[in-house]
ZADO-1210 file (C-alpha; in nm, 4 decimals, padded with zeros to 6 digits):
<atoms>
<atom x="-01.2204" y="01.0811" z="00.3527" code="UNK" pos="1"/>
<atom x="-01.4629" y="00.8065" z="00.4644" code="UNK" pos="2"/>
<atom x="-01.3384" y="00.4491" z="00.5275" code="UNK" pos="3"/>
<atom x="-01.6566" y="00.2504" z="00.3994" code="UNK" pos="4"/>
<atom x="-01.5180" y="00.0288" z="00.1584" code="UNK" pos="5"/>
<atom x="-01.1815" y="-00.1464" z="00.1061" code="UNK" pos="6"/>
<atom x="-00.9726" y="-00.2877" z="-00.1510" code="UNK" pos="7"/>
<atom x="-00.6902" y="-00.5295" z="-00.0094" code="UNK" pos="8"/>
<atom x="-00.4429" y="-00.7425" z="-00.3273" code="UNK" pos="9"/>
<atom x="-00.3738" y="-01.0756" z="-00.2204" code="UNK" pos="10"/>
<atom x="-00.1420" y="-01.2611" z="-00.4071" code="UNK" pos="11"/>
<atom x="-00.0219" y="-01.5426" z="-00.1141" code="UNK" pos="12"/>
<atom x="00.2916" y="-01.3757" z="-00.0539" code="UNK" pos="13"/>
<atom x="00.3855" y="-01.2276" z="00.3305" code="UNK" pos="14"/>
<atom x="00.3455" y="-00.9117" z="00.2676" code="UNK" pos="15"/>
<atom x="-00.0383" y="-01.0052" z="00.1042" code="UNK" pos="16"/>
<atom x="-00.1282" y="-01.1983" z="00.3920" code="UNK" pos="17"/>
<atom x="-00.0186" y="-00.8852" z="00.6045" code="UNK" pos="18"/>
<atom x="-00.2233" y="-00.6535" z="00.4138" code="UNK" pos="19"/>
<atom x="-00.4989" y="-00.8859" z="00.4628" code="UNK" pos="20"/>
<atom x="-00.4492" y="-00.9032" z="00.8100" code="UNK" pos="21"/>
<atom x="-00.4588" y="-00.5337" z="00.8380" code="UNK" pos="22"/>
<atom x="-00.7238" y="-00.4917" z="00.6074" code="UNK" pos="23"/>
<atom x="-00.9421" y="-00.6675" z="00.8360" code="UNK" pos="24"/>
<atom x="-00.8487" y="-00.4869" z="01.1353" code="UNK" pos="25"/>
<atom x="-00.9206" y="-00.1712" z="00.9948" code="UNK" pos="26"/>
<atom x="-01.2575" y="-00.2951" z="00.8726" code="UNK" pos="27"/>
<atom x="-01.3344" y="-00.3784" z="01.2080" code="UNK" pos="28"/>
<atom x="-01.2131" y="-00.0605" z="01.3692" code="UNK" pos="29"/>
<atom x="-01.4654" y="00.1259" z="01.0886" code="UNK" pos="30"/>
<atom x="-01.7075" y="-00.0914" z="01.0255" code="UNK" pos="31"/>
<atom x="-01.5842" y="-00.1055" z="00.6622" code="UNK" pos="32"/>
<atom x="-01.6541" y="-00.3991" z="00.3947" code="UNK" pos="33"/>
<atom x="-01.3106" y="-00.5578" z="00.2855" code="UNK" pos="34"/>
<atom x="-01.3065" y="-00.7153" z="-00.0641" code="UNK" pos="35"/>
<atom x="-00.9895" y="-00.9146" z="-00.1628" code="UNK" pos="36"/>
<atom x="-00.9002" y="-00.9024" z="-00.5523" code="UNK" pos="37"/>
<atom x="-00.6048" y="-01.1392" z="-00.6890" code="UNK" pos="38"/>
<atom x="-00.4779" y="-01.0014" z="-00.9881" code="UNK" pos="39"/>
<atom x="-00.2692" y="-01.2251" z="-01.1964" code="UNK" pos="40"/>
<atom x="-00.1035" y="-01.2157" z="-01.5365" code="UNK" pos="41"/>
<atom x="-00.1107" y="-01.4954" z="-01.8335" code="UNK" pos="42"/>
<atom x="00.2284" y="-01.3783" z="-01.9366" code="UNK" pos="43"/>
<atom x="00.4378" y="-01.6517" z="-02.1131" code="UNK" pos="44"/>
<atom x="00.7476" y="-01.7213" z="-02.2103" code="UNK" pos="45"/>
<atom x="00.5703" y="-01.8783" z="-02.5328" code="UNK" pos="46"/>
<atom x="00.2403" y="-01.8430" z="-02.6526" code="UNK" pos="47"/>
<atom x="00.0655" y="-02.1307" z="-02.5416" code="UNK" pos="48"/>
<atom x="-00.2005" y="-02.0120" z="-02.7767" code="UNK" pos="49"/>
<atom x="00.0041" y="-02.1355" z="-03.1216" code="UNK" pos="50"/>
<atom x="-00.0938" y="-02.4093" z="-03.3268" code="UNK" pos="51"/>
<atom x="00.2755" y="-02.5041" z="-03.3342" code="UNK" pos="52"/>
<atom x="00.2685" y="-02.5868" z="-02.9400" code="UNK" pos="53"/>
<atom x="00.1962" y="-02.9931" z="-02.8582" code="UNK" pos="54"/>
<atom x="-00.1399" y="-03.0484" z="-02.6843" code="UNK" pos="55"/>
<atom x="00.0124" y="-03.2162" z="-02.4022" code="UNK" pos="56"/>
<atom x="00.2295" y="-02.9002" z="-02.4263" code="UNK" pos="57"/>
<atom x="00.0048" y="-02.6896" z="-02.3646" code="UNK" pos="58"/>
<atom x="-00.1993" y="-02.8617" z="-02.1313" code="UNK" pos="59"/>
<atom x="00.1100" y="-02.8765" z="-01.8887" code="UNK" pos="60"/>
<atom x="00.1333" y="-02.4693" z="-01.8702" code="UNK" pos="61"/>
<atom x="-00.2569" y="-02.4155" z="-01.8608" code="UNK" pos="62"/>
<atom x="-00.1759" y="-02.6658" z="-01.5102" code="UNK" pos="63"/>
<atom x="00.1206" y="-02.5096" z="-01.4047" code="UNK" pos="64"/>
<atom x="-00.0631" y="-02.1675" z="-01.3873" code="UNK" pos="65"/>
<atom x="-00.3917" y="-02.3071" z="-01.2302" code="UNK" pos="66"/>
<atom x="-00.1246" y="-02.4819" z="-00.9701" code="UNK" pos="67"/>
<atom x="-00.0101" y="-02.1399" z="-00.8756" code="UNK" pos="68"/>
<atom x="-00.3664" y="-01.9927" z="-00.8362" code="UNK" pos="69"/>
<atom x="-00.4597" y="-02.2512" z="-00.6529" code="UNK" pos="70"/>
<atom x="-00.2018" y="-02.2271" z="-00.3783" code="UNK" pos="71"/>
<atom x="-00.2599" y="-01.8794" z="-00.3415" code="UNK" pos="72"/>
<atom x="-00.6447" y="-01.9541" z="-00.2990" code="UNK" pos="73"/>
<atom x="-00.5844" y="-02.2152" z="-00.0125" code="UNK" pos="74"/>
<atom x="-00.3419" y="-01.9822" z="00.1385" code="UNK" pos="75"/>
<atom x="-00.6753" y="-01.7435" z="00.1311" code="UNK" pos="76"/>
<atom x="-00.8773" y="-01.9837" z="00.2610" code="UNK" pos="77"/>
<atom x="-00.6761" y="-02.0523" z="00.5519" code="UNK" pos="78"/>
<atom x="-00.5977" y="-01.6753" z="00.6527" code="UNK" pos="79"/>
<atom x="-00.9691" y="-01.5911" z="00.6452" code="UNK" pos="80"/>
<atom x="-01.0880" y="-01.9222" z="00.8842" code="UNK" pos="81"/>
<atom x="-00.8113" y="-01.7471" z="01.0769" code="UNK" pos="82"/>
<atom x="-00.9761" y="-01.4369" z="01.1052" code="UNK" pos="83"/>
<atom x="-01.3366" y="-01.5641" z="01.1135" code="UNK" pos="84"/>
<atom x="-01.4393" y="-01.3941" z="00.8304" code="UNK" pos="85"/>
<atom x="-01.5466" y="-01.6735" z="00.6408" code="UNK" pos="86"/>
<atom x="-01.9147" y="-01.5707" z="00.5718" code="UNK" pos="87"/>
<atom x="-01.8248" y="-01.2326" z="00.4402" code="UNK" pos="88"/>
<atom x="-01.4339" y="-01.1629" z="00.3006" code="UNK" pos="89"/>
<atom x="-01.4231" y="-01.3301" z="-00.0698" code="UNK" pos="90"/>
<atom x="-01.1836" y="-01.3429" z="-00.2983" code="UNK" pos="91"/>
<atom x="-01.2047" y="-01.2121" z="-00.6735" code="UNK" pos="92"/>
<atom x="-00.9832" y="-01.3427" z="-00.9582" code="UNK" pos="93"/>
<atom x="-00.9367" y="-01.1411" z="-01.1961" code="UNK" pos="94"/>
<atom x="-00.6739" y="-01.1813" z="-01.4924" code="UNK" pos="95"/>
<atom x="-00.4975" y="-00.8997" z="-01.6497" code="UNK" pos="96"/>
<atom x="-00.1814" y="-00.6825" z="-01.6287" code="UNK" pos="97"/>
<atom x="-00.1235" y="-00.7100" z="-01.2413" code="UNK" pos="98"/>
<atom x="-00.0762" y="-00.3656" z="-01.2069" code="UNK" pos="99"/>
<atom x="-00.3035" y="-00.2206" z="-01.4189" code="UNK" pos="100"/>
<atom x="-00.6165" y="-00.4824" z="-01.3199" code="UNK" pos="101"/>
<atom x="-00.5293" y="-00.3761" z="-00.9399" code="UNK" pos="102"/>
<atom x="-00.5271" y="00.0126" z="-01.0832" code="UNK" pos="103"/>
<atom x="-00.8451" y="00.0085" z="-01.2180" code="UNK" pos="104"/>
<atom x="-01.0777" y="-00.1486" z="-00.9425" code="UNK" pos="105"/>
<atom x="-00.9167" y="00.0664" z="-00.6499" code="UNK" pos="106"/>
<atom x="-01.0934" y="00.3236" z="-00.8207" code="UNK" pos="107"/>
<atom x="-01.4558" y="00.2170" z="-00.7362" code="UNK" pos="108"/>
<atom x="-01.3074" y="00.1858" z="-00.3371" code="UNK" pos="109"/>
<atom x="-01.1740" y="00.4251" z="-00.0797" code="UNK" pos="110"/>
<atom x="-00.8397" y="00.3226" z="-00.0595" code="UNK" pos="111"/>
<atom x="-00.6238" y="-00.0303" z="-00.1919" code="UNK" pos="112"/>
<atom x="-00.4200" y="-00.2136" z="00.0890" code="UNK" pos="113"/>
<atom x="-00.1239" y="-00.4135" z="-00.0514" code="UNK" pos="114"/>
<atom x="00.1896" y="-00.5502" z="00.0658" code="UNK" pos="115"/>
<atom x="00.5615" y="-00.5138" z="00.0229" code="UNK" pos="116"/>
<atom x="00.7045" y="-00.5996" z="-00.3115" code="UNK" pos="117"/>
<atom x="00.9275" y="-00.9263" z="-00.3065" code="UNK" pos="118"/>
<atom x="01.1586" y="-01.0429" z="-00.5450" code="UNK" pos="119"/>
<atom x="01.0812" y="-01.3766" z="-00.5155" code="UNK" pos="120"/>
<atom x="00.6842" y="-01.3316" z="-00.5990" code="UNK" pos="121"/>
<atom x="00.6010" y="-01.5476" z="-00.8922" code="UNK" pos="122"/>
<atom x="00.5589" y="-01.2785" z="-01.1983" code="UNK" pos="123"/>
<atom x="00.1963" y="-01.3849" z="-01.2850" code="UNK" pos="124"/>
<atom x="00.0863" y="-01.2195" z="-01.0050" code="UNK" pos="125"/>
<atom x="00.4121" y="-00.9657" z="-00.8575" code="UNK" pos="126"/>
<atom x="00.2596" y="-00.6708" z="-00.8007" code="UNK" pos="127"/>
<atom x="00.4397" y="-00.2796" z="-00.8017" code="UNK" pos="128"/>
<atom x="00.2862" y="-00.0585" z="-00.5099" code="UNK" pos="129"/>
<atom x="00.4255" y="00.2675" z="-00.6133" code="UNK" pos="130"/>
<atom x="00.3011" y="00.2337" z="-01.0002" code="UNK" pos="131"/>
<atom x="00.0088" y="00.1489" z="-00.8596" code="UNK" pos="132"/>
<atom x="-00.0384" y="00.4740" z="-00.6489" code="UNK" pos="133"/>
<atom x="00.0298" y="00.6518" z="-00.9659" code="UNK" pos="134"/>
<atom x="-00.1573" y="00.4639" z="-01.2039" code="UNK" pos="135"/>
<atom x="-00.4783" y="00.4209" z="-00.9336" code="UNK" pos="136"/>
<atom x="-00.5339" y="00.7474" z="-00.8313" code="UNK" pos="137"/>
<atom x="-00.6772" y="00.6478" z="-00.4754" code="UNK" pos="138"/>
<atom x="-00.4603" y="00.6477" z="-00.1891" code="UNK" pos="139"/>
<atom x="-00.2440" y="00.3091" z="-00.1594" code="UNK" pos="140"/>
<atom x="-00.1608" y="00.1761" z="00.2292" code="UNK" pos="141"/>
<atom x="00.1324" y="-00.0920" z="00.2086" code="UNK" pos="142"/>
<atom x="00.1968" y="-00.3093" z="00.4569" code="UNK" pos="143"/>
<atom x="00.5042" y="-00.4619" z="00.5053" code="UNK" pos="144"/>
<atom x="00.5353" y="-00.8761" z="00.5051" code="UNK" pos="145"/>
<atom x="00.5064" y="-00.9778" z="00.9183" code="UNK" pos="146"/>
<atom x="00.3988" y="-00.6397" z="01.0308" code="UNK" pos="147"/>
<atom x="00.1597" y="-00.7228" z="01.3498" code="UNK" pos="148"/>
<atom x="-00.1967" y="-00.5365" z="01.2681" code="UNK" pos="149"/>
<atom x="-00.2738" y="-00.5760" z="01.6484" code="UNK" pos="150"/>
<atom x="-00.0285" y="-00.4551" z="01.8123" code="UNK" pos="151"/>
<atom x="00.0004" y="-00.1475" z="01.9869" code="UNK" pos="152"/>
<atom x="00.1881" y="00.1531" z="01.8192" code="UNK" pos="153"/>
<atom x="00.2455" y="00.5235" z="01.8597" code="UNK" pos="154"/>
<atom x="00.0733" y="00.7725" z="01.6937" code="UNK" pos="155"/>
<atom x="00.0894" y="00.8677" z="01.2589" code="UNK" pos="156"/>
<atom x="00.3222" y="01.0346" z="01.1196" code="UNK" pos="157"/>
<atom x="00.2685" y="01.2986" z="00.8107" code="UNK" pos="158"/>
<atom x="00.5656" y="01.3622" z="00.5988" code="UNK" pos="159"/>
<atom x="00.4907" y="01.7266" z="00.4836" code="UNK" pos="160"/>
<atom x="00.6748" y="01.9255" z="00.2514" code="UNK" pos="161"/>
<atom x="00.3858" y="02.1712" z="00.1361" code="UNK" pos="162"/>
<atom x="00.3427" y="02.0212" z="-00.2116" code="UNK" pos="163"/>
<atom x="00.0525" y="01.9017" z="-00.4125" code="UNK" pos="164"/>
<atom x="00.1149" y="01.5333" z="-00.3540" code="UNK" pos="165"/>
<atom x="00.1982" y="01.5894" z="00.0434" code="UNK" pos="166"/>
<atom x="-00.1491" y="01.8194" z="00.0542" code="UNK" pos="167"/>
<atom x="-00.3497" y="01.4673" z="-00.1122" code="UNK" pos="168"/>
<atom x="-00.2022" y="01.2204" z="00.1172" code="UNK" pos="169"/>
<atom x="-00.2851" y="01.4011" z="00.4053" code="UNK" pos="170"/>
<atom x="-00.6638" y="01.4648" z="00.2273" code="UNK" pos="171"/>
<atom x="-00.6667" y="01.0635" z="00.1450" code="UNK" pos="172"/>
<atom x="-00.5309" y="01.0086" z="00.5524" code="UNK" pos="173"/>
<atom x="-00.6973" y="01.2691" z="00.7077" code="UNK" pos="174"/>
<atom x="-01.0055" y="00.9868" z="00.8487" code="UNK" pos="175"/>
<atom x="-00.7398" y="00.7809" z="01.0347" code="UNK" pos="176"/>
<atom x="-00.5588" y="01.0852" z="01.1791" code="UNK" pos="177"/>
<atom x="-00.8228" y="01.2054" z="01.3355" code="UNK" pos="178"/>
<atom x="-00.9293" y="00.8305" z="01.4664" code="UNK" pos="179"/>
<atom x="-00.5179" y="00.8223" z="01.6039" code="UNK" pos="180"/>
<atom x="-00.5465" y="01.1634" z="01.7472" code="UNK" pos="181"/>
<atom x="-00.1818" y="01.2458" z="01.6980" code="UNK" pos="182"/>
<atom x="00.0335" y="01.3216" z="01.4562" code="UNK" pos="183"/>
<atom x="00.3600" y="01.4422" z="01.4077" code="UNK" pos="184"/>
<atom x="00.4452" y="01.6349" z="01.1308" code="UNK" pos="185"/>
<atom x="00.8374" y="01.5367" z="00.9597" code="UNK" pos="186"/>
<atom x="00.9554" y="01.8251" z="00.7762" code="UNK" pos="187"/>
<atom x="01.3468" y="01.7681" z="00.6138" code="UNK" pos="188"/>
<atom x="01.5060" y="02.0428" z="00.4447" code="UNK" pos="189"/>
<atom x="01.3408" y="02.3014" z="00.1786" code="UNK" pos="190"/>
<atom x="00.9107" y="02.3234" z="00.1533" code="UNK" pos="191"/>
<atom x="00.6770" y="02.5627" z="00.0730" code="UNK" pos="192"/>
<atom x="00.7095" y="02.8873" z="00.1650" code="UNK" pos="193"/>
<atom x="00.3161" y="02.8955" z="00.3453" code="UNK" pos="194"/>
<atom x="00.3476" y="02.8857" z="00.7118" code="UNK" pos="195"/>
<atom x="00.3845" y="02.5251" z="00.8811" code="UNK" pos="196"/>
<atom x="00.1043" y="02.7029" z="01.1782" code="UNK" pos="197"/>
<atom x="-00.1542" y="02.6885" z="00.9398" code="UNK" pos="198"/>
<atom x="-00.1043" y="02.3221" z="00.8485" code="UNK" pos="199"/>
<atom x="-00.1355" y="02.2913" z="01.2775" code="UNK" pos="200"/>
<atom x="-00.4042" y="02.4607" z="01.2784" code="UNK" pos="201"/>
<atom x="-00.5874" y="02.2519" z="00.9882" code="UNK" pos="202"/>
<atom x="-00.5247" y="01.9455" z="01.1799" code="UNK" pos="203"/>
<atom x="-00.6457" y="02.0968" z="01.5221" code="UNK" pos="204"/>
<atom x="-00.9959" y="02.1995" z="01.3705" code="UNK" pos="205"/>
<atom x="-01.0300" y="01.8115" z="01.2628" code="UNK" pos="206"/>
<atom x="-00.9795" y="01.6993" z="01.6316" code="UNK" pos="207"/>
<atom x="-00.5585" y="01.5937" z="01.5469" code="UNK" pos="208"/>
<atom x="-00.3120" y="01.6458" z="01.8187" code="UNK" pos="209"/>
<atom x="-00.0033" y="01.7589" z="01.5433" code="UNK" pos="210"/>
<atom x="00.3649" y="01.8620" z="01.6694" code="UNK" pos="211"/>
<atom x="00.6174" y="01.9525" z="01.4247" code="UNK" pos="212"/>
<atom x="00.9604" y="01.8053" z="01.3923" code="UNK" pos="213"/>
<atom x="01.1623" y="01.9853" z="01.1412" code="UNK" pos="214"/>
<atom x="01.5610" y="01.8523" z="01.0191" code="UNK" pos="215"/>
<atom x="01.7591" y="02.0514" z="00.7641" code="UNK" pos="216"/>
<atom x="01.8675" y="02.0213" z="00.4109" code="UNK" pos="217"/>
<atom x="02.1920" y="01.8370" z="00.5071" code="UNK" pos="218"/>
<atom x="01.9547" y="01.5256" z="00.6120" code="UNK" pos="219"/>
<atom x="01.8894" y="01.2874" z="00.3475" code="UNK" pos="220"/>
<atom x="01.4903" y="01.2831" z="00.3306" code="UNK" pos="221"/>
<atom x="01.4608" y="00.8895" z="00.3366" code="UNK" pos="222"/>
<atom x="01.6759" y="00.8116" z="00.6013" code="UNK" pos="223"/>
<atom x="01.5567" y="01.0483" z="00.8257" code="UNK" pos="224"/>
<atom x="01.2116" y="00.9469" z="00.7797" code="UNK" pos="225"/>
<atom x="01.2717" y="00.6140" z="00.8184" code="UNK" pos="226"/>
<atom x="01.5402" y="00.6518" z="01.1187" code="UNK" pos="227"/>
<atom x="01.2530" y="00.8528" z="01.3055" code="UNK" pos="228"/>
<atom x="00.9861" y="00.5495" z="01.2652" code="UNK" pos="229"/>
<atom x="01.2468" y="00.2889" z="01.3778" code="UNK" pos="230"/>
<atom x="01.2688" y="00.5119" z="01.7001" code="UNK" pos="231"/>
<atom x="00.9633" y="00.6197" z="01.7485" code="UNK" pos="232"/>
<atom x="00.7076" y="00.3230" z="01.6083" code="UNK" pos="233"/>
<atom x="00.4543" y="00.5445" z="01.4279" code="UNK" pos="234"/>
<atom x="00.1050" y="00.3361" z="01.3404" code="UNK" pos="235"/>
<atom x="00.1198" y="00.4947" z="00.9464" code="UNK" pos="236"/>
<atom x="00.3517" y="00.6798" z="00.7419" code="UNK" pos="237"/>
<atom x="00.1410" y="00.9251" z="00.5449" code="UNK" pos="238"/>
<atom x="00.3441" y="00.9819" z="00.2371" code="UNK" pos="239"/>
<atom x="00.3040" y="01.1965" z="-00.0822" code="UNK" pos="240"/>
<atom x="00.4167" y="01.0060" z="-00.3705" code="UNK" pos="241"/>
<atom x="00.6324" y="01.0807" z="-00.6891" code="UNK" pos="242"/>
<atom x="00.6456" y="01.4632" z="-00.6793" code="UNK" pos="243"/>
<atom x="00.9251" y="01.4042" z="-00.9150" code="UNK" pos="244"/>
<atom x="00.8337" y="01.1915" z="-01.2155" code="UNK" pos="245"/>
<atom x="00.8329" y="00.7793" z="-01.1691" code="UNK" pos="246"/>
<atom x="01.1161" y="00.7968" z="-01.4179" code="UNK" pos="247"/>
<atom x="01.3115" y="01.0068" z="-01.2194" code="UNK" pos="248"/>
<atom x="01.2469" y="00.7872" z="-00.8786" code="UNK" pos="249"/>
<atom x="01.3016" y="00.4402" z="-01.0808" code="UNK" pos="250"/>
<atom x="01.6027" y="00.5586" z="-01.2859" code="UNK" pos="251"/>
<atom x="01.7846" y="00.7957" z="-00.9886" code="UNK" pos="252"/>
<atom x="01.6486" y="00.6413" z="-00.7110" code="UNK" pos="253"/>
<atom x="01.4546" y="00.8835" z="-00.4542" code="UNK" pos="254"/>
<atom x="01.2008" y="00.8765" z="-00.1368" code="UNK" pos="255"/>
<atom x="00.9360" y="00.6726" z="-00.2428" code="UNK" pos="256"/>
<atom x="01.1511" y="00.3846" z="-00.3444" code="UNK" pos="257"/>
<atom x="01.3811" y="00.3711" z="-00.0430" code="UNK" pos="258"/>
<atom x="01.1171" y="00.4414" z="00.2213" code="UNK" pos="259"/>
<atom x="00.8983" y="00.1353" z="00.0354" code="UNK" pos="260"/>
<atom x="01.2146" y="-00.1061" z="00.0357" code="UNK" pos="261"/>
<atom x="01.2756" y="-00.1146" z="00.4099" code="UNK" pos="262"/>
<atom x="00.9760" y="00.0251" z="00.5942" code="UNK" pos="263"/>
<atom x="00.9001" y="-00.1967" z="00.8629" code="UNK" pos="264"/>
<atom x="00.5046" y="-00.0026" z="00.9326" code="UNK" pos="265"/>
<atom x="00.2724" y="00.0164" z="00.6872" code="UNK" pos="266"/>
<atom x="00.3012" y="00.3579" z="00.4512" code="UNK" pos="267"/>
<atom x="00.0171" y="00.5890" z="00.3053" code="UNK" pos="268"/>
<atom x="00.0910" y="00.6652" z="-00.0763" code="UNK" pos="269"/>
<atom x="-00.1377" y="00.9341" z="-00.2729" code="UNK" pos="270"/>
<atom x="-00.0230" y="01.1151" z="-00.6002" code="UNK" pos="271"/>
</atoms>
């Protein structure tokens, strides 16, 4: 998949300023254009629309919510004189449904870069990485908050279980594989019945360097993972997201989730 063209969510939180942060370094690695989109929500606690609220009412929320826009933009500002990518990284405003708003425009880009999810993110502009995978239908890199863009770290890793969503993340990845070289491939417990050589052999005609690592059922899937990249420091995470419905992972809990609440490198998501 080319790398032209990137989408990166700012919102001013650490994990947005990481994205950012990696963002740029992969634009620079590809010579890829980076546009940065906030996405924020005019959600109310009361409609500050009504003829029933006071003017000065009203003209205290309309503030309050340009106040919090406006701190995000200077954090923006400052991050991109950081980077020296003041002539050509802009940021878009765009109101909406966070989720939905960010859903919609990854679609006209090769892939969205956001951060981690944090509780304390105002709600006008909180974001959800994993509905957004779903909803966007491009592949969805997040970064978590302090991760260090330029450092050096290992090789990717491809979390492969045969299925339809592992087969589009490693489609949507396949570009930065082959620019990393390596690869391991993490297989826990049951997959596809199709031999794991011809996956090795798919990655060896695109130039990828791909051992296999295989754990058995008794090893819960998350922890593994996520116990290998602790040890081992892999650049990406290549993921396959929700092969189980998002009600399923929200209301039982299940990969996705855990692996996007503690990763500490940034994770590919495709569905």
């Amino acid at each position: 998949m080319p790398m032209m063209n990137l989408l990166v969510a700012f919102n001013g939180s650490a994990g947005s300023v990481a994205a950012l942060r990696y963002a740029a370094a992969l634009a620079k690695r590809f010579d890829a254009h980076v546009t940065a989109l906030l996405a924020h929500s005019g959600h109310e606690v009361i409609d500050r629309r009504s003829r029933w609220i006071p003017k000065e009412a009203r003209a205290l929320l309309e503030a309050a919510n340009a106040s919090i826009l406006t701190q995000i933009e200077a954090t923006f500002e400052a991050e991109r004189a950081a980077l020296g990518l003041t002539g050509t990284l802009h940021l878009r405003s765009v109101a909406g449904r966070v989720d939905t708003v960010l859903s919609e425009a990854a679609r006209h880009y090769d892939m969205l870069i956001v951060g981690t999810r944090d509780e304390a993110d105002d709600e006008h502009v909180a974001l959800h990485p994993d509905r957004i995978a779903l909803l966007s239908g491009r592949p969805v890199i997040v970064v978590p908050a302090g991760y260090d863009a330029g450092a050096n770290h290992s090789h990717a890793a491809l979390a492969w279980d045969g299925g339809r969503a592992a087969a589009r993340a490693l489609s949507d990845s396949l570009r930065l594989l082959e620019a990393d070289g390596r690869v391991s491939v993490l297989t826990v417990g049951s997959r596809s019945g199709w031999p794991i050589d011809d996956l090795m052999t798919h990655l060896h005609r695109h130039g990828v360097s791909a051992v296999h690592e295989d754990w058995p059922d008794t090893h819960p899937v998350a922890a593994t993972l996520l116990t290998w990249c602790a040890k081992h420091d892999p650049s990406l995470l290549v993921l396959g997201a929700f092969e189980h419905s998002k009600f399923r992972e929200d209301f039982l809990g299940g990969v996705t989730s855990e692996i996007l609440s503690r990763t500490t490198i940034p994770v590919l998501l495709s569905h």
